[in-house]
N, C-alpha and C positions, 0 to 999 in steps of 0.2 A: 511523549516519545513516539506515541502512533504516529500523530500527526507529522514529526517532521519523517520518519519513514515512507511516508504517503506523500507528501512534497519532493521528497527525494526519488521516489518514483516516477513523478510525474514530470519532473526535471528531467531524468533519464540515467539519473547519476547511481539507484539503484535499482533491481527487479525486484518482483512479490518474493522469488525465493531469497533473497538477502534477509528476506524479513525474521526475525525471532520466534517459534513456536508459539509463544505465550502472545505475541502484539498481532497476530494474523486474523482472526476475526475482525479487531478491532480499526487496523490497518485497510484490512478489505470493507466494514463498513464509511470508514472514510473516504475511500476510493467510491464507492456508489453514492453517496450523498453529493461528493464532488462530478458527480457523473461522468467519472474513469472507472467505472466499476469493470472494464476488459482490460484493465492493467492489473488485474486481480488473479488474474489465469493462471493457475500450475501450470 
C-alpha cells in the first residue's frame, strides 16, 4: 500500500498529506529511495 501511495504522489494524483498516519514513514522512505524524497514535505 506504501508503494502505490508513493506512485500516486509522484504521478501528482496525491500529496504526502493524503497519506495515512501509519504508511508515512514508510511512504517517505520510498520517496527517498526513489529520489523524490522533497515530495515528502509537510
Amino acid at each position: 500500500m506504501a508503494m502505490a501511495y508513493a506512485l500516486l504522489i509522484i504521478k501528482g494524483r496525491k500529496t504526502f498529506q493524503d497519506v495515512p498516519d501509519r504508511l508515512k514513514e514508510q511512504v517517505r522512505d520510498i520517496l527517498n529511495d526513489l529520489e523524490c524524497g522533497w515530495l515528502a514535505e509537510e
